[in-house]
N, CA, C and O atoms as CSV, one atom per row, in Angstrom:
chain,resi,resn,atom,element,x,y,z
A,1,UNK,N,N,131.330,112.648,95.858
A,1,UNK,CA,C,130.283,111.910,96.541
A,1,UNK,C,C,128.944,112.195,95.872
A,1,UNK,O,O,128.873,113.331,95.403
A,2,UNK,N,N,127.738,111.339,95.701
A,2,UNK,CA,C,126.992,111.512,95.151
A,2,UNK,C,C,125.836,111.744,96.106
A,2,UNK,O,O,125.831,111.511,97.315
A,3,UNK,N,N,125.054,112.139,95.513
A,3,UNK,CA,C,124.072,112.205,96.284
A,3,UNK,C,C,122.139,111.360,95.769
A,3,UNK,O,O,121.275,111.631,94.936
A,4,UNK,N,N,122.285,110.482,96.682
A,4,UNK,CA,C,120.748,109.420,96.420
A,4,UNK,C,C,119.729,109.811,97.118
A,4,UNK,O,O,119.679,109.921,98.343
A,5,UNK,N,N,118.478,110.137,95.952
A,5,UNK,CA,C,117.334,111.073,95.866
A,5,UNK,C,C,116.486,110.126,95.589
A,5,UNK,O,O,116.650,109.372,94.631
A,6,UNK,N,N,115.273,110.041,96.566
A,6,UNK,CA,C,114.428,109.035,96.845
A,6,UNK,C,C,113.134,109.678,96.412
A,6,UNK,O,O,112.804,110.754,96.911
A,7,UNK,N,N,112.311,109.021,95.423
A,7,UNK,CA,C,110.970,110.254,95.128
A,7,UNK,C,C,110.089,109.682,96.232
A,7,UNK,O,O,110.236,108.515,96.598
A,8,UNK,N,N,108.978,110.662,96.882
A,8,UNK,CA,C,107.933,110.261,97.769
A,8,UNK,C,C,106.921,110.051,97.390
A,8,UNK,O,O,106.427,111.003,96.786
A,9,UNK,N,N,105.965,108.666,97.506
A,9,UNK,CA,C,104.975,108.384,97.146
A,9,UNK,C,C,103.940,109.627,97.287
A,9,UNK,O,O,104.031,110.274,98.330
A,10,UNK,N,N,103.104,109.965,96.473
A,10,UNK,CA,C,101.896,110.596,97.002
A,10,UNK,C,C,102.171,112.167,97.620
A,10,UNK,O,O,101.244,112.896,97.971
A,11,UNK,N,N,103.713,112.586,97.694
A,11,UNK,CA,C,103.623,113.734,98.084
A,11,UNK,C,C,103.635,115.189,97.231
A,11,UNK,O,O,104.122,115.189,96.101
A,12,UNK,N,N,103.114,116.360,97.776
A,12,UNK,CA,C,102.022,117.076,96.233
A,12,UNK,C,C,103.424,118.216,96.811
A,12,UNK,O,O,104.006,118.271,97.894
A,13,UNK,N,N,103.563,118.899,95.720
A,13,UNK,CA,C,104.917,120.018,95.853
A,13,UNK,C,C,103.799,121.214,96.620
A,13,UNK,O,O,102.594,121.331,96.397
A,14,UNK,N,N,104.719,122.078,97.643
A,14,UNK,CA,C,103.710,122.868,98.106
A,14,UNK,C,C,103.580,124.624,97.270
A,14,UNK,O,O,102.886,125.595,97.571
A,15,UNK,N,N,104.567,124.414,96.180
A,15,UNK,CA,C,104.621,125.551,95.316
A,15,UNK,C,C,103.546,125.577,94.097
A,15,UNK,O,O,102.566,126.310,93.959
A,16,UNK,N,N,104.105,124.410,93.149
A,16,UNK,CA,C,103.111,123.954,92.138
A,16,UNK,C,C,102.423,123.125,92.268
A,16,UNK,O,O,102.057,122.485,91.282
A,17,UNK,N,N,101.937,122.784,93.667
A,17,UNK,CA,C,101.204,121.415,93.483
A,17,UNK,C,C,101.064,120.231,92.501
A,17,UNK,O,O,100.045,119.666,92.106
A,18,UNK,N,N,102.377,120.005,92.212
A,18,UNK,CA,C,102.098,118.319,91.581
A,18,UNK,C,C,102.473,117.578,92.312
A,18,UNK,O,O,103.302,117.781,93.200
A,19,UNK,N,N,101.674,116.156,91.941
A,19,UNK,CA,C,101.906,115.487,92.625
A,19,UNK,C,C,103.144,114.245,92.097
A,19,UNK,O,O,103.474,113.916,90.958
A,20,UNK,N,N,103.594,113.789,93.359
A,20,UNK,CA,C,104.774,112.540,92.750
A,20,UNK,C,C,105.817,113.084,92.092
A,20,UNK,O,O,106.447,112.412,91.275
A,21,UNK,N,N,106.087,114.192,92.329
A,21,UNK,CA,C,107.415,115.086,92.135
A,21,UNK,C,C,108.160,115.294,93.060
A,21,UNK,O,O,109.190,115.859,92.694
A,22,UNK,N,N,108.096,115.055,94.291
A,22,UNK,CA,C,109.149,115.538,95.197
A,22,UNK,C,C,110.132,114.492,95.760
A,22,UNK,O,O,109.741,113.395,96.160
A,23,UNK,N,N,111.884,115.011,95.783
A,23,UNK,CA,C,112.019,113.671,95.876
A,23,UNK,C,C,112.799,114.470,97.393
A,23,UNK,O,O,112.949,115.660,97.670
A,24,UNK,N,N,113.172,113.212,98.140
A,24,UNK,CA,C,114.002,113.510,99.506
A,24,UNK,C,C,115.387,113.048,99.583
A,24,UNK,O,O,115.552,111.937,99.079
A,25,UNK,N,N,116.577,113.683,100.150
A,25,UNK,CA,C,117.704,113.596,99.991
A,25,UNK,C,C,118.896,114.526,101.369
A,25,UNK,O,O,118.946,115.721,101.660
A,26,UNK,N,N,119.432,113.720,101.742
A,26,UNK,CA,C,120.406,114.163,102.872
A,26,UNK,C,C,121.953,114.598,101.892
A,26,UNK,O,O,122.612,114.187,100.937
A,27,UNK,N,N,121.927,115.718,102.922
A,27,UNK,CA,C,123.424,116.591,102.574
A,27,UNK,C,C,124.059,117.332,103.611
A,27,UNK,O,O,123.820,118.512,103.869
A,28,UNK,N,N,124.840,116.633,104.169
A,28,UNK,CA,C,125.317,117.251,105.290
A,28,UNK,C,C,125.076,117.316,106.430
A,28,UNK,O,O,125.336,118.278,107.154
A,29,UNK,N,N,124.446,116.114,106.811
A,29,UNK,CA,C,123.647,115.690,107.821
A,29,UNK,C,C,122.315,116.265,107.907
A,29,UNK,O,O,121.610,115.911,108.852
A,30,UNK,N,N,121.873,117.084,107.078
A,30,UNK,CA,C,120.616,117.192,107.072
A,30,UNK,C,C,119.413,116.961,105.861
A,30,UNK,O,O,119.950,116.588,104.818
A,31,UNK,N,N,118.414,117.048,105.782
A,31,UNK,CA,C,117.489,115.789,105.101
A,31,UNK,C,C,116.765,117.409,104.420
A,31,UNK,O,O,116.608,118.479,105.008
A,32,UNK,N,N,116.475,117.066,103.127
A,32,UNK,CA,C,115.964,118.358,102.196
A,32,UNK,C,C,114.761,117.498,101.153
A,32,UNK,O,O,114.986,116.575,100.371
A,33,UNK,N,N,114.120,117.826,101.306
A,33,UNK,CA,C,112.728,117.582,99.889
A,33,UNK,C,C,113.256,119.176,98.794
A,33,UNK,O,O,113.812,120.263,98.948
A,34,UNK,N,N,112.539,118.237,97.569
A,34,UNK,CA,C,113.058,119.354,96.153
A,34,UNK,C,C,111.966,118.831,94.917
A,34,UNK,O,O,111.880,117.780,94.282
A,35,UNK,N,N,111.383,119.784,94.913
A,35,UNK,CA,C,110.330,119.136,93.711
A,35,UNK,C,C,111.509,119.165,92.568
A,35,UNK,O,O,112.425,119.987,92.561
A,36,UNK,N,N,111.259,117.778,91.288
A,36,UNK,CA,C,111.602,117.799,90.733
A,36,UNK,C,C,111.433,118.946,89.072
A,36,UNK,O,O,112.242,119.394,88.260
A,37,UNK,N,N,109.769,119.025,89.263
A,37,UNK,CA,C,109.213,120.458,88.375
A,37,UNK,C,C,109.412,121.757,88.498
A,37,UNK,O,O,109.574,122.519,87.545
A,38,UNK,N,N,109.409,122.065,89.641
A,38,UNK,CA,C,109.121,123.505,89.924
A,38,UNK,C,C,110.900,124.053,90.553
A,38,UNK,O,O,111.329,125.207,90.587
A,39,UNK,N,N,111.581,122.843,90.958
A,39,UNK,CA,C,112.967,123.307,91.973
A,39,UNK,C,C,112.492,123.758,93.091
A,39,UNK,O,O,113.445,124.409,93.519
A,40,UNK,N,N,111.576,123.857,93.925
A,40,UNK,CA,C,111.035,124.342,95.130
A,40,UNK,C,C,112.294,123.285,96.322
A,40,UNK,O,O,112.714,122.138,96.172
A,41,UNK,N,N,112.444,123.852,96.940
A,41,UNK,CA,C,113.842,122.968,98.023
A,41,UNK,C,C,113.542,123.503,99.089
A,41,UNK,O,O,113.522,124.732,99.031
A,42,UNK,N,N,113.131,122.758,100.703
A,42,UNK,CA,C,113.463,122.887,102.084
A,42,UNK,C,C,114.217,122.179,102.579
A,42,UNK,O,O,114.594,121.259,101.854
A,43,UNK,N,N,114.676,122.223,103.694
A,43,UNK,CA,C,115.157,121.498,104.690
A,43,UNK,C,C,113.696,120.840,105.649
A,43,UNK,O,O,112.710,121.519,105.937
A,44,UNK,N,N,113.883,119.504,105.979
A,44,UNK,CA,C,112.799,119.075,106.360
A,44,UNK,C,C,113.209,118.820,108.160
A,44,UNK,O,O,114.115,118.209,108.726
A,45,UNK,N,N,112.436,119.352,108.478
A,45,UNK,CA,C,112.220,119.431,110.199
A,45,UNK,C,C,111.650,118.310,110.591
A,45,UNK,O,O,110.468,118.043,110.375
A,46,UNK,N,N,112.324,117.698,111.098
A,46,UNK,CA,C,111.220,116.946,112.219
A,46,UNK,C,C,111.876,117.162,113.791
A,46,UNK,O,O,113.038,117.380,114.132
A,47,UNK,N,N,110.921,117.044,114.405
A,47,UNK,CA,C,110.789,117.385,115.559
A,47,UNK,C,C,111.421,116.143,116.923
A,47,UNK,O,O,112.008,116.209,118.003
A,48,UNK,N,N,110.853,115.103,116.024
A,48,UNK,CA,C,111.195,113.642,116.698
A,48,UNK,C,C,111.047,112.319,115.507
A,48,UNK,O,O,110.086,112.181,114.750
A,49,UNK,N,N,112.206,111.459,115.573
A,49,UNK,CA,C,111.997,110.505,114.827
A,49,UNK,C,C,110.754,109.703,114.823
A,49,UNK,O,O,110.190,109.356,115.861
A,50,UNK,N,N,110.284,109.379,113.473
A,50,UNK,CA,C,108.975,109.098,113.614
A,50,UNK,C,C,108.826,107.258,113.932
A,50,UNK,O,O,109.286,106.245,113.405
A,51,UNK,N,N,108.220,107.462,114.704
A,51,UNK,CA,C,107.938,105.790,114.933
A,51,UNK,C,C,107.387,104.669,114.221
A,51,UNK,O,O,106.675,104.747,113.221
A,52,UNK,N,N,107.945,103.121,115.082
A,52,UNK,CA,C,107.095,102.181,114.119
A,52,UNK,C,C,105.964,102.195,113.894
A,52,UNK,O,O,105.592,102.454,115.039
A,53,UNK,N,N,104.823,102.108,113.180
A,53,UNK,CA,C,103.774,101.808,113.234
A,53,UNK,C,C,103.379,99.708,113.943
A,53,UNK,O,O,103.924,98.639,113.671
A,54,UNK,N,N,102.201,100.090,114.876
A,54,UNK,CA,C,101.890,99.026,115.502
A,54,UNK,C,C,101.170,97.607,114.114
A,54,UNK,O,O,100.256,97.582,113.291
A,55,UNK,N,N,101.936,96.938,114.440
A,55,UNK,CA,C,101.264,95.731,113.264
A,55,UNK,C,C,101.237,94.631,114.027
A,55,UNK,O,O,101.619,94.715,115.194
A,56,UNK,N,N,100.702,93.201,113.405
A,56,UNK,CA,C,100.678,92.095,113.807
A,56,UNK,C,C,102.077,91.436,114.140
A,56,UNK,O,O,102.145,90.853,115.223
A,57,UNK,N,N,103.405,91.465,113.186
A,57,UNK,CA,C,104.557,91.110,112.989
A,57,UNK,C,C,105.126,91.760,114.268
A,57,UNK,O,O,105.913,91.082,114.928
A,58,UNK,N,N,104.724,93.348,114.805
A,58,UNK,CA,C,106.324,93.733,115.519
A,58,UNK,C,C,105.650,93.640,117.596
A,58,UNK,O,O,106.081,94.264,118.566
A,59,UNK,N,N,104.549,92.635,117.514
A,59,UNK,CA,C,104.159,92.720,118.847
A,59,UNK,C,C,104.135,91.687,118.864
A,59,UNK,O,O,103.868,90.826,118.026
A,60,UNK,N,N,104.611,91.676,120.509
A,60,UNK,CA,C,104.452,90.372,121.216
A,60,UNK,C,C,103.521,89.381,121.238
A,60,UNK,O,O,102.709,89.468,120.318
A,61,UNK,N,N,103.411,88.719,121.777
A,61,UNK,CA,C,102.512,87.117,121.569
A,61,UNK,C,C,101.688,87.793,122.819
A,61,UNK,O,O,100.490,87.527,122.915
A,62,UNK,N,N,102.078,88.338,123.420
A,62,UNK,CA,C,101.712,88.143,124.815
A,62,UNK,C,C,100.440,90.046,124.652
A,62,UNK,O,O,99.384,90.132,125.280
A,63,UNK,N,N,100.752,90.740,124.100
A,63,UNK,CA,C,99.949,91.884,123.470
A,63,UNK,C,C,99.232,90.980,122.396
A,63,UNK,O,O,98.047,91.289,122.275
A,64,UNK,N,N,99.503,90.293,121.858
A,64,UNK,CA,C,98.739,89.926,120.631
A,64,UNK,C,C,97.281,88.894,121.331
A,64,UNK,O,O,96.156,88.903,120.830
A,65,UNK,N,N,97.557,88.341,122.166
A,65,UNK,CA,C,96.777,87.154,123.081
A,65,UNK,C,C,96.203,88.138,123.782
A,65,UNK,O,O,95.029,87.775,123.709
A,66,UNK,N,N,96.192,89.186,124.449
A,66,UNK,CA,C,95.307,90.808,125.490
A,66,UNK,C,C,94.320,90.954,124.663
A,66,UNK,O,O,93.222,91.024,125.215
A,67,UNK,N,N,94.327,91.062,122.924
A,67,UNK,CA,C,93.646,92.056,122.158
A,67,UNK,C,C,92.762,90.721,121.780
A,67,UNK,O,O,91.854,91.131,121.057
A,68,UNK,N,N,92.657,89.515,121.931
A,68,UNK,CA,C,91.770,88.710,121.348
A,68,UNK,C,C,90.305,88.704,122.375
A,68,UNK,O,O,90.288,88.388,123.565
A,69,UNK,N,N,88.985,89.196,121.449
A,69,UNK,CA,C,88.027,89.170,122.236
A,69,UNK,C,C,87.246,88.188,121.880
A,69,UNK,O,O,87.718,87.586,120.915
A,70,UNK,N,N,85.934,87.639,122.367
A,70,UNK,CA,C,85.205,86.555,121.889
A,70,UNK,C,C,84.365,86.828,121.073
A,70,UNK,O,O,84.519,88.045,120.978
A,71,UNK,N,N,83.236,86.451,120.121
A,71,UNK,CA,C,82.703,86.804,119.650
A,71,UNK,C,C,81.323,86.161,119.665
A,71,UNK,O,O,81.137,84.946,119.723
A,72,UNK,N,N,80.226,87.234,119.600
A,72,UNK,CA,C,79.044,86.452,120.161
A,72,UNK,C,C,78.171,86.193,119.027
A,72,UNK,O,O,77.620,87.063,118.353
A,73,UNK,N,N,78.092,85.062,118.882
A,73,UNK,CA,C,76.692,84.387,117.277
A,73,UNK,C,C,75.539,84.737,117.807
A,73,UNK,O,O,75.179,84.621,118.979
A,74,UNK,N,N,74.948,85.185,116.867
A,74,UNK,CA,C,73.875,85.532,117.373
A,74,UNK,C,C,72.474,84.169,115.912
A,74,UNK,O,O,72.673,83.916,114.724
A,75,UNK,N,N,71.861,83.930,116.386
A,75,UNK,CA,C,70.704,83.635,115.592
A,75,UNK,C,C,69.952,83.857,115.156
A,75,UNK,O,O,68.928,83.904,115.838
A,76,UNK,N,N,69.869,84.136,113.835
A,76,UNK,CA,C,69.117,85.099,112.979
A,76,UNK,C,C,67.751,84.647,112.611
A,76,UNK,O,O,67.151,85.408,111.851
A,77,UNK,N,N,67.224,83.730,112.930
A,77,UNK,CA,C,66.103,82.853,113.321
A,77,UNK,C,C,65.375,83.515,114.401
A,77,UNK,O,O,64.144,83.490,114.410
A,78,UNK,N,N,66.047,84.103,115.308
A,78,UNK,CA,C,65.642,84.391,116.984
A,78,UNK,C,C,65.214,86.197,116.883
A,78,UNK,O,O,64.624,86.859,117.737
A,79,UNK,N,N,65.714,86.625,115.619
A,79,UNK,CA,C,65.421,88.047,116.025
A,79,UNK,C,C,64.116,88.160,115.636
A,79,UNK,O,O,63.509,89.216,115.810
């Protein structure tokens, strides 16, 4: 069985600090980061699966229509 190693954007190794070296990878039901420079390897904890982030696409019409406010013109003549 092989194993597929995903590199992480932007993440800095916490041994040698480089960056865009670390890649992430499950083995055994559990999920490990491994810089590719240095060999630095944890097991990565999380505590709780991390959630969607809120966007335009994954909310309702009906949340999306709450958040619309009016907007007031003002006349730049008048100040």
């Amino acid at each position: 069985m092989t194993v597929v190693k995903r590199f992480i954007a932007g993440a800095v190794c916490p041994r040698c600090a480089a960056m865009d070296r670390i890649v992430m990878y499950s083995e055994n039901g559990k999920q490990f980061r491994e810089c590719v420079s240095c060999g630095y390897r944890d097991e990565m904890l999380l505590q709780s699966s991390p959630r969607e982030l809120d966007t335009r696409v994954n909310r309702s019409e009906e949340e999306r229509r709450d958040e619309v406010r009016p907007v007031k013109l003002i006349d730049p003549k008048a100040v």
